[in-house]
KEVEXZA-799415 format. One record per residue: residue in one letter; x, y, z of N, C-alpha, C in turn. Coordinates in steps of 0.02 Angstrom, whole numbers, plus 32768, in hexadecimal, padded with zeros to 4 digits. Each point is the difference from the previous one (the first is absolute). Last residue first. Example, Ala and Ser with C-alpha at 12.3 -4.5 7.8 and 13.67 -1.06 7.14 Angstrom:
REM residues 2
s82827F908162802A803B80037FD980378025/a800F7EE27FFC7FD3803B8000802D803C8000/
//
This chain:
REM residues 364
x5DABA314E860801B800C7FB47FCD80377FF4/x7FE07F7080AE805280028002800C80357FCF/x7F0B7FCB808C802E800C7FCD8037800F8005/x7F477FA080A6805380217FFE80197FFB7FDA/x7F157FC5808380317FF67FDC802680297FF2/x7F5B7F7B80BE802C80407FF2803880007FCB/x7F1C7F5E804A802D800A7FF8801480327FF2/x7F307F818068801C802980058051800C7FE2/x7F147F33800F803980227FFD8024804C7FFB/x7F287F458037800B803C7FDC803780218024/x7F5B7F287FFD804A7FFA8017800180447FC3/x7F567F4580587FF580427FD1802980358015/x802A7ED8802B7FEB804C801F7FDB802C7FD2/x80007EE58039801F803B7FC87FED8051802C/x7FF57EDB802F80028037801F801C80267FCF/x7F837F3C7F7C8028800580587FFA80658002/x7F9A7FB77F4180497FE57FED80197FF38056/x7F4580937FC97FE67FC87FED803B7FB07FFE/x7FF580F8803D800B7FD8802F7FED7FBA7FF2/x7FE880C77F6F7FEC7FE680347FD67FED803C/x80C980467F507FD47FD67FEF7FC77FEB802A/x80A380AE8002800B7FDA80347FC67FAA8008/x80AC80D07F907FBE7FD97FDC7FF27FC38039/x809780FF801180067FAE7FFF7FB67FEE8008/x80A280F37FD27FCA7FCE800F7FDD7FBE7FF1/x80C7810A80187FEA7FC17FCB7FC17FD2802D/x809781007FD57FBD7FE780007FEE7F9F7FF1/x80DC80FE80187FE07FAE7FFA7FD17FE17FFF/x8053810C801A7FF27FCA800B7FFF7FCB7FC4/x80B480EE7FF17FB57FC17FFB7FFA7FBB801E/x809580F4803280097FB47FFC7FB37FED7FFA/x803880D780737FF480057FB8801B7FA07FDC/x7FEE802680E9803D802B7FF27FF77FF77FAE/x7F317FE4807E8020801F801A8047802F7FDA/x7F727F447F76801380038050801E80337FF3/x7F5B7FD47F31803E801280197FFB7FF88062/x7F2C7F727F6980378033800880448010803D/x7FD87F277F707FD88020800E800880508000/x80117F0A7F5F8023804D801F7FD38018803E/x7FE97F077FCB7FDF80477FD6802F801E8032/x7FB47EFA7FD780378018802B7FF1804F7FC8/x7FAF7EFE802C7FE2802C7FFA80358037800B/x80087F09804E7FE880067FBB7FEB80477FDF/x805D7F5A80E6801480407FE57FD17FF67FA7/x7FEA7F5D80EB7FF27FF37FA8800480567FD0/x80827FF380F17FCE7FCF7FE87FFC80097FB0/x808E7FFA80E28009802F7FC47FC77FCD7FDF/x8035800081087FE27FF87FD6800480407FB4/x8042800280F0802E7FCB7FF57FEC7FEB7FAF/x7F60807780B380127FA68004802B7FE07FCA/x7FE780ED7FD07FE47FED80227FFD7FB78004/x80CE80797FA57FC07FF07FE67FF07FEC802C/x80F1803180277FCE802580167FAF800D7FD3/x80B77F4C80037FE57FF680577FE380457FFD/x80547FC87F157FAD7FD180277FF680128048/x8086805E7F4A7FF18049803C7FAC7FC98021/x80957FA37F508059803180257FD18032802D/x7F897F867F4F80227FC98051802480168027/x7F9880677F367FEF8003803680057FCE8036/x80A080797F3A7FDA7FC380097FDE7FF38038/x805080B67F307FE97FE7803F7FEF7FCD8008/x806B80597F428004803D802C7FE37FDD804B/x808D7F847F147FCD7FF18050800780418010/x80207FF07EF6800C8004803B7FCB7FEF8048/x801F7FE17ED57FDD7FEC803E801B8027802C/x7FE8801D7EE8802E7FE980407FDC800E803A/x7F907FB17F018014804B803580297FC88045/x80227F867F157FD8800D803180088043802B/x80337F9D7F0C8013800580287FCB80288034/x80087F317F227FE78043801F802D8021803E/x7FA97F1E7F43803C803A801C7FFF8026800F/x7F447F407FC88012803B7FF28058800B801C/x7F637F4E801D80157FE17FD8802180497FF4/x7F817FE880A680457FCC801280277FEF7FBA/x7F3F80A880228043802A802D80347FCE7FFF/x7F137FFE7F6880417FE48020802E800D8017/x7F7F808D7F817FB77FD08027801E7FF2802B/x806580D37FB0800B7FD07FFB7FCF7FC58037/x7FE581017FD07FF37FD57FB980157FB48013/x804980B580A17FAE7FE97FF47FDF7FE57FCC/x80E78050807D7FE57FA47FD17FA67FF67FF7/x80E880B9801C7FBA7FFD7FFD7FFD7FCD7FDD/x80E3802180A97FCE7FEA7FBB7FB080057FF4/x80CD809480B77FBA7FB77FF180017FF87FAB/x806A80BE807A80307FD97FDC7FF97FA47FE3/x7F9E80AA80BB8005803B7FB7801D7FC77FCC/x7F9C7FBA80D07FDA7FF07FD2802680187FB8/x801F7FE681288018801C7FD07FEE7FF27FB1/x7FB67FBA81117FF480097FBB8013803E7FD9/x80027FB081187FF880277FC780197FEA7FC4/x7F737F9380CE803F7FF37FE1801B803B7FC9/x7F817F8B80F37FF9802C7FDA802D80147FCA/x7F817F2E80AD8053801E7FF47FD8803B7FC9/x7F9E7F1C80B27FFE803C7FCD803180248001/x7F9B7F26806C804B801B7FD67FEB80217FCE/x7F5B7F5F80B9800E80197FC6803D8038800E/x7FA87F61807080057FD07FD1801780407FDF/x7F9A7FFD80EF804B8019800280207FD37F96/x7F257FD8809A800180557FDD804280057FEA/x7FFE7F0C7FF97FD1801C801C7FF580447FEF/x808C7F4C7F918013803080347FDD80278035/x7FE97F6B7F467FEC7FE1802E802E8033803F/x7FF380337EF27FD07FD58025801E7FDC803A/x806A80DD7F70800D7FC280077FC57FD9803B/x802E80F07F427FCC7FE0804E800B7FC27FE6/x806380FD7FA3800C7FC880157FDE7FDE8031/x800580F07F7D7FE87FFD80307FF67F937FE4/x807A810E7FA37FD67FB8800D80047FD8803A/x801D81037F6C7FE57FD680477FF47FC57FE4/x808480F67FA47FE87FB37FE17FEA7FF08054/x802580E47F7D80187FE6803D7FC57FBA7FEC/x8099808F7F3F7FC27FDE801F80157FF88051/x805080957F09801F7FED80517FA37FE48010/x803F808A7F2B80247FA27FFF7FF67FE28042/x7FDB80F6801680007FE77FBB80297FB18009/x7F8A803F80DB8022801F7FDE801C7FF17FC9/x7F597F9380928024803A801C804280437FE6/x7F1F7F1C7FE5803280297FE18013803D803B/x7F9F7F18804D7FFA8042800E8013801A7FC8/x7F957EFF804B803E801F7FE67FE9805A7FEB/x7FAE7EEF807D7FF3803D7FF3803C80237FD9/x7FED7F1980157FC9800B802A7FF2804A7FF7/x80AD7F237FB17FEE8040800C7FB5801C8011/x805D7F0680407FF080397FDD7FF9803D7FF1/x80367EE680637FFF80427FFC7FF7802A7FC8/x7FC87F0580AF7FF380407FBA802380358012/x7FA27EE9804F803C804B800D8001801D7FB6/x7F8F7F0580917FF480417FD8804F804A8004/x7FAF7F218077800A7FD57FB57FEA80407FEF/x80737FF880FF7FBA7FE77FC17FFA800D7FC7/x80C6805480727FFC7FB6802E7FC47FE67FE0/x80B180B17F8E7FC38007801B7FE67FBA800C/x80E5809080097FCF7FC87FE97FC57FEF801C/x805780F97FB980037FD8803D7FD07FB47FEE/x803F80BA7F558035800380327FFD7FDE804E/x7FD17FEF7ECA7FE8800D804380187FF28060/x805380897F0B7FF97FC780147FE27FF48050/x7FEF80E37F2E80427FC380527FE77FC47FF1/x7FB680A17F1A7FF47FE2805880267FEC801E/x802C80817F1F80047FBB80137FE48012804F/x7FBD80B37F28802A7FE3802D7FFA7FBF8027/x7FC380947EFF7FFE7FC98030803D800B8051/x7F6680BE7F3C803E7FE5800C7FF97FAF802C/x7F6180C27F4A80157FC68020803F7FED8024/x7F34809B7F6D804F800080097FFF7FCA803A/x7F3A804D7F938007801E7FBC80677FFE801B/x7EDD7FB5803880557FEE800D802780157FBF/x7F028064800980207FC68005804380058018/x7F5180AB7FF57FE57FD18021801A7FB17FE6/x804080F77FC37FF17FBE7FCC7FCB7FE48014/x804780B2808E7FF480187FCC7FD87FD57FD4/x80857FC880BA7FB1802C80107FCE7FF67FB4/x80D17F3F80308004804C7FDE7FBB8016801D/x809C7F4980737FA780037FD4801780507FF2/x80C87F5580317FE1802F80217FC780037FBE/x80A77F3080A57FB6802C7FB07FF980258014/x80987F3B80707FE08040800A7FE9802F7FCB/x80447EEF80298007802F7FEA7FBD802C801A/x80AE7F2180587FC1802B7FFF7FF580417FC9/x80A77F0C803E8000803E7FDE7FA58023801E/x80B27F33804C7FC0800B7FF67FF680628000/x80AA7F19800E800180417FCB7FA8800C7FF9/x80957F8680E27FD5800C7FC2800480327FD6/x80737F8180ED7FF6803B7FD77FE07FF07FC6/x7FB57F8E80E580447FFE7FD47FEE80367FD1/x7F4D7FD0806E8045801080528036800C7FCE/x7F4580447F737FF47FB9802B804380258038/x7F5C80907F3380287FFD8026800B7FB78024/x7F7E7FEC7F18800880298039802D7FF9802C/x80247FED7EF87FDA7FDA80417FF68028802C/x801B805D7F0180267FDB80217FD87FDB803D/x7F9D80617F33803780208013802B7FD28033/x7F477FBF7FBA802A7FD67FCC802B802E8001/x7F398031808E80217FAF800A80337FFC7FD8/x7FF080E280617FE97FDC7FBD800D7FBB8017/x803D807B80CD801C80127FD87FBC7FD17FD7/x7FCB808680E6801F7FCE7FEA80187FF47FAC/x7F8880C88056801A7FE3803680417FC27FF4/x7FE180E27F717FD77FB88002802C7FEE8050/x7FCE81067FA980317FC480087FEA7FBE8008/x7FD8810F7F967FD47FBE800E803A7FD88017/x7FF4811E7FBD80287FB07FFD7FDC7FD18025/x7F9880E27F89800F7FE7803880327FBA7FDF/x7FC5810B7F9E7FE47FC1800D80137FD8804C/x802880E87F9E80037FDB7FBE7FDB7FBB7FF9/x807580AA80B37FB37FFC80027FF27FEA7FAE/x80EC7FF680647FE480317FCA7FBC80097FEE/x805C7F6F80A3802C803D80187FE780497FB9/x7F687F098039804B80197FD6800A8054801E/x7F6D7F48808B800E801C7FD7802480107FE6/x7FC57F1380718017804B80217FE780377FB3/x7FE47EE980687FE380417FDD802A802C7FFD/x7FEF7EE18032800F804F7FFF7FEE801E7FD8/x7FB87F167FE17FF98018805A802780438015/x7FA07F4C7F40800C80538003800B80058055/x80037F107FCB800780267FC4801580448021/x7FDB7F2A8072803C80167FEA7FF980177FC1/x7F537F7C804E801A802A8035804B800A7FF9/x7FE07F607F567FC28016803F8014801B8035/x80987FF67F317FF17FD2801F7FD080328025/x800280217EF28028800F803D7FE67FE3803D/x80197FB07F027FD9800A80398021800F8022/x803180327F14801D7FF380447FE17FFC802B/x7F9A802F7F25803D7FD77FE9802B7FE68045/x7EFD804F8044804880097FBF80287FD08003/x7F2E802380907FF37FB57FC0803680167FD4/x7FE1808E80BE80107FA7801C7FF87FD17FD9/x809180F27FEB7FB07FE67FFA7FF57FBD800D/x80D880817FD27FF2800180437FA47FF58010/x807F80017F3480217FC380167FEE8008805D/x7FBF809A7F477FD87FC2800080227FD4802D/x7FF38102801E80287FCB7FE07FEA7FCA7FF6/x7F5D80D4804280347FD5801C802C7FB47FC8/x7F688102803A7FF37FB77FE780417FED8002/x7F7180B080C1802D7FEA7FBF800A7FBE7FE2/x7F2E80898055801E7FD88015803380087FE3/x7F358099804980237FDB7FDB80347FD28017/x7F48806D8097800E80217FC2802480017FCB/x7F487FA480DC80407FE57FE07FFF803D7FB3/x7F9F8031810D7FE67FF37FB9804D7FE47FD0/x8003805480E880037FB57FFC7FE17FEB7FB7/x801580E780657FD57FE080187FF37FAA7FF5/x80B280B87FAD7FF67FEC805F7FCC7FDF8027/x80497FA67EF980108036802E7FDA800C803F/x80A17F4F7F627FBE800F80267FFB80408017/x80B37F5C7F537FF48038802A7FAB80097FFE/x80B87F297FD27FC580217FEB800D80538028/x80727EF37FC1801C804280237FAD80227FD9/x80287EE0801A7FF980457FDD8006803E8027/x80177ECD7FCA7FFE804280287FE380417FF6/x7F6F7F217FBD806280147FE7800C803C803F/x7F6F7F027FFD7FF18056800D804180277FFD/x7FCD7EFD800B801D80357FB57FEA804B7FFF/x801B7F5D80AB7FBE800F7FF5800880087FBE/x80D48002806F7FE57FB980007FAC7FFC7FED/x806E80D28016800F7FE37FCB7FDD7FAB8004/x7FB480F1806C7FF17FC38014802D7FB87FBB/x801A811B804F7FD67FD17FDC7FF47FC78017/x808B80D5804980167FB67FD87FDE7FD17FE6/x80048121800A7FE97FB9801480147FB97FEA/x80108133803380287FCC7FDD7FCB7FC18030/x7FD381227FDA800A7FC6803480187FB87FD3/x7FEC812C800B7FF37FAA7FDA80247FDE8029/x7F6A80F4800E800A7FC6803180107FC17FBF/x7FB4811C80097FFD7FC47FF680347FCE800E/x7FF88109801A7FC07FDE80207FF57FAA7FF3/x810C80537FC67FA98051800D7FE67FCA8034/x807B7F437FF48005802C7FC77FD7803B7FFD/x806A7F2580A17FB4802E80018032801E7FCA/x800C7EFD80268032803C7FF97FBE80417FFB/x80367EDE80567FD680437FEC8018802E7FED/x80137EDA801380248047801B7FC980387FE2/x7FA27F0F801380548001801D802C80448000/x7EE57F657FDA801F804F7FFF80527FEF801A/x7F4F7F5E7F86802C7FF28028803C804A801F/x7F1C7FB77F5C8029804C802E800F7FCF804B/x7F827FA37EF980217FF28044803D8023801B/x7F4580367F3A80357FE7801980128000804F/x7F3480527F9680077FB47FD480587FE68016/x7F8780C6805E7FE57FD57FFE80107FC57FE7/x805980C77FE080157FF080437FE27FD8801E/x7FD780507F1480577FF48016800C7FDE8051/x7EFD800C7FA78037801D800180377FE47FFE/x7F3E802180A1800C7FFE7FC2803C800A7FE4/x7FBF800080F77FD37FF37FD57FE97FF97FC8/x80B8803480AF7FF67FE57FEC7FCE7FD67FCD/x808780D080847FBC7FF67FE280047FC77FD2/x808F803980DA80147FF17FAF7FA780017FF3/x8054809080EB7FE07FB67FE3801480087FBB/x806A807680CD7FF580117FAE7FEC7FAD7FF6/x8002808C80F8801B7FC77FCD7FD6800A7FC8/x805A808680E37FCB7FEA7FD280127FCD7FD9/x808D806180CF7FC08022800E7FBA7FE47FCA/x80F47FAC80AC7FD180057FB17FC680148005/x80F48039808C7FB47FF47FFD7FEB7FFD7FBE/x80ED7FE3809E7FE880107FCE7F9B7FD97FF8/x8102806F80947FAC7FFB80037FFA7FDD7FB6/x80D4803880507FDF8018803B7FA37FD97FFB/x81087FCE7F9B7FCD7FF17FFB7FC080128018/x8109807380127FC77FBA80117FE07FFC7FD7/x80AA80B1801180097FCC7FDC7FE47FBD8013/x7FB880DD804B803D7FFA801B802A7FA47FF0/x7EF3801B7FA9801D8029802C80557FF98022/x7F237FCB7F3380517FF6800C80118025803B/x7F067F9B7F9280268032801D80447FEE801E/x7F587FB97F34803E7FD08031800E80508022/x7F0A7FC07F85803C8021801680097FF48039/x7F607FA47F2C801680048035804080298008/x7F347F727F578035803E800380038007804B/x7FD17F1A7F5E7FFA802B8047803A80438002/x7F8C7F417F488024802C80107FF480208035/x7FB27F037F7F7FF680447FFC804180228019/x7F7B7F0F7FBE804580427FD67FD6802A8032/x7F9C7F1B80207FE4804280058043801D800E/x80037F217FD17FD680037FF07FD180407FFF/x80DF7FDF80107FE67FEB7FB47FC98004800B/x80A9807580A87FD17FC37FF27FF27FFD7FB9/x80B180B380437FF47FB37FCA7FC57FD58020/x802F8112802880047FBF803B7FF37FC47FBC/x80878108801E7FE47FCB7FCE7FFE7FC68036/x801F81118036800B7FB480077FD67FE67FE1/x805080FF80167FD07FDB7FEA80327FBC8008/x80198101806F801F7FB27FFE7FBE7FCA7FD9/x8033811A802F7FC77FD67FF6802D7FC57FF3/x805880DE7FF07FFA7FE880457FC97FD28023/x805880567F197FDA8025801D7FDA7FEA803D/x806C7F3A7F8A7FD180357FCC7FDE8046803C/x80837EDD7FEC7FFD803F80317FEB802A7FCE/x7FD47EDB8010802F80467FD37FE9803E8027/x80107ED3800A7FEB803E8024802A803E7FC2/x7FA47EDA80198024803E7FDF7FDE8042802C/x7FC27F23804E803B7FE97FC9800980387FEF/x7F647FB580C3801780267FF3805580017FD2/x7F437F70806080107FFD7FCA802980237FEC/x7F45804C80CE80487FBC7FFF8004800B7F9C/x7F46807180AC803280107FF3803E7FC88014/x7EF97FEA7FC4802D800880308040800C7FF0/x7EFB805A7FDD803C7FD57FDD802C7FFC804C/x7F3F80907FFA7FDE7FC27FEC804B7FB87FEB/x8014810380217FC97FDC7FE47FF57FD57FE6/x80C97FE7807E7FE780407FEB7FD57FF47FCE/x80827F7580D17FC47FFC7FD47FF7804D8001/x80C47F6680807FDA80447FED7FF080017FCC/x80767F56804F7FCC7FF6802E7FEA80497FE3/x80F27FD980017FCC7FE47FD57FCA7FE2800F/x808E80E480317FEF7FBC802F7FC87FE47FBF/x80FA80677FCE7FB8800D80057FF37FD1801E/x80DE8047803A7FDE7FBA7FDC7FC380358015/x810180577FC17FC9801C80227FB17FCE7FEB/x812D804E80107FD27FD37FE97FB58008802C/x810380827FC37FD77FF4802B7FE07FE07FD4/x80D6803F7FA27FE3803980457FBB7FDA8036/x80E87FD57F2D7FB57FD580277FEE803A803A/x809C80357F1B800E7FF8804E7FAB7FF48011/x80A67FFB7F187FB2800E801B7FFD7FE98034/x80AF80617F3980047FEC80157FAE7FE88032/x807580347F007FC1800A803C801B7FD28042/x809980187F287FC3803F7FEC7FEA800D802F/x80A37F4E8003800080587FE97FFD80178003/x7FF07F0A807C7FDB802C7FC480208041800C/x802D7F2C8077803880287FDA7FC280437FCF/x7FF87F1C80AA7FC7802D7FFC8029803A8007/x802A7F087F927FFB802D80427FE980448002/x7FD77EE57F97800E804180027FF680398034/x7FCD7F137FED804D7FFE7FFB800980467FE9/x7F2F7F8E80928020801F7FBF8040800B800A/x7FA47F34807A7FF280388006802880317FBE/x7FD97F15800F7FC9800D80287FFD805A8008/x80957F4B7FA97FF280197FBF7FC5802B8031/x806B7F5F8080803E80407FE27FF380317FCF/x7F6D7F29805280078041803E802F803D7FEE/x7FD67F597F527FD9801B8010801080398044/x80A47F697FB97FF080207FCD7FD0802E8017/x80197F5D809A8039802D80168000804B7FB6/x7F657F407FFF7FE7801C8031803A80498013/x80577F377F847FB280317FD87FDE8047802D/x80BE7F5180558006802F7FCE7FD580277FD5/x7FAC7F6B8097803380328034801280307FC6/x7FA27F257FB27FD180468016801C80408020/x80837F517FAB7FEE80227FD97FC98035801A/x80637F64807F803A80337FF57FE680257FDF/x7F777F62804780078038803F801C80387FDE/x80007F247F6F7FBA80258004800580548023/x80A67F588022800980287FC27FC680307FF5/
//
């Protein structure tokens, strides 16, 4: 009886393993062109190039966000594109955080996406919640001096009304289509919003905020639901999360998340790309409790799933994707893709510094 039941459990799980959506979007379509591993072993003054969690494009300059905690910083560099490769890419400096007073002193810079603005630089952090170090979005400028912050909802602080879970706060960025501000996305959902992703389906909500310039507060809000996590994971860990997100057009998001099941070795993680429809969302930025509210959610679509191009990633490998920016135009007037993987590292086993290439394709 025992056998029958595990068989049947196991049969739940292996069926719930991959998304049940198809890759119908509208608006975008996004074709895989090439992949390209930094060697992680290269030291620029004085650093080593790994962590790499957010990237943004600006006048043919590629800035990268590296998350150590214990030394934030930024590497500017260029991706040369040749005949839809990857041809080269060189880092030439790095933007230290001036840490010596301050805003950028007393909190814990857990760095996760970037966005360049003119000459200045904001950047998103998850803090340290289990510390009680709250998150926070800030802007720096080119020399790493800190130049404000935005303030923030109470229910996303580590002593509010909602602790949010550790390492699963701010982990997207993008800007608004109306230079007005930015949208913020949480990785993982409010503890008392719902649970986190598992093998079986869940109501695990996330919400996306946008920060006014102007105010320097949240001033709109929508929620969307996470997948589920898509490979059982054989050791006592698995996650998924959003990880980055684009505006691309009024109401329109390009969404990334990025799924890691424990004992798979390099091969744990399931990343997918999703577009986000928002026009017809509920603004729930007043509501503490997403479980006690009513609401309707931005709509989802699958635009990509990178299992459909594993035999052409190097060794087969889609890795810890976390970072993803427009780039520039190919050839037949079609925008690049830009994405890049946190390769923690190497502290976790074998990880890459895994920089992607995609070709996109407005419908509309």
């Amino acid at each position: 009886m025992k056998r029958v039941l595990l068989f049947a459990i196991a049969a739940v799980f292996l069926t719930s393993c991959g998304t049940s959506k198809k890759l119908n979007s509208k608006n975008i379509e996004l074709r895989y062109l090439d992949d390209y591993i930094i060697d992680a072993n290269i030291e620029i003054e004085g650093t080593k190039v790994g962590g790499l969690s957010g990237i943004d494009y600006q006048n043919g300059v590629y800035y990268i966000v590296c998350d150590h905690p214990g030394n934030p910083r930024i590497y500017t560099s260029e991706i040369r594109i040749k005949g839809n490769k990857i041809d080269t890419i060189l880092i030439s400096d790095v933007i230290k955080l001036n840490r010596a007073a301050g805003f950028l002193k007393v909190n814990t810079l857990d760095l996760e996406s970037i966005r360049i603005e003119n000459e200045n630089i904001v950047l998103t952090s998850e803090g340290a919640i289990s510390k009680n170090q709250k998150p926070s979005i800030f802007y720096i400028d080119s020399n790493g001096e800190f130049l404000k912050n935005f303030e923030l909802p109470d229910y996303f602080t580590s002593t509010g009304s909602q602790q949010p879970r550790n390492n699963g706060v701010f982990e997207g960025l993008t800007k608004d289509l109306q230079n007005e501000g930015f949208w913020v996305g949480m990785e993982l959902p409010l503890t008392k919003d719902g649970s986190k992703p598992k093998l079986f389906p869940t109501n695990s909500p996330i919400r996306i905020t946008h920060f006014n310039k102007e105010s320097g507060k949240a001033d709109e809000q929508f929620v969307i639901s996470l997948e589920n996590i898509s490979k059982v994971p054989w050791k006592y860990f698995a996650v998924n999360g959003l990880t980055e997100l684009i505006q691309y057009a009024p109401h329109k998001f390009l969404v990334l998340e990025r799924a890691f099941s424990a004992g798979h070795g390099s091969y744990g993680n399931t990343v997918r790309i999703f577009d986000i429809n928002a026009e017809n969302a509920t603004n729930t930025l007043d509501f503490e409790n997403l479980r006690k509210e009513k609401y309707t959610k931005a709509t989802k679509e699958l635009v990509f799933d990178f299992k459909s191009v594993k035999k052409k990633l190097t060794d087969g490998i889609i890795d810890n994707i976390e970072g993803m920016t427009f780039g520039p135009d190919l050839p037949n007037g079609n925008k690049t893709l830009i994405l890049i993987s946190d390769n923690n590292f190497n502290t976790l086993g074998k990880q890459l510094n895994q920089v992607i290439l995609m070709e996109v394709i407005f419908k509309q």
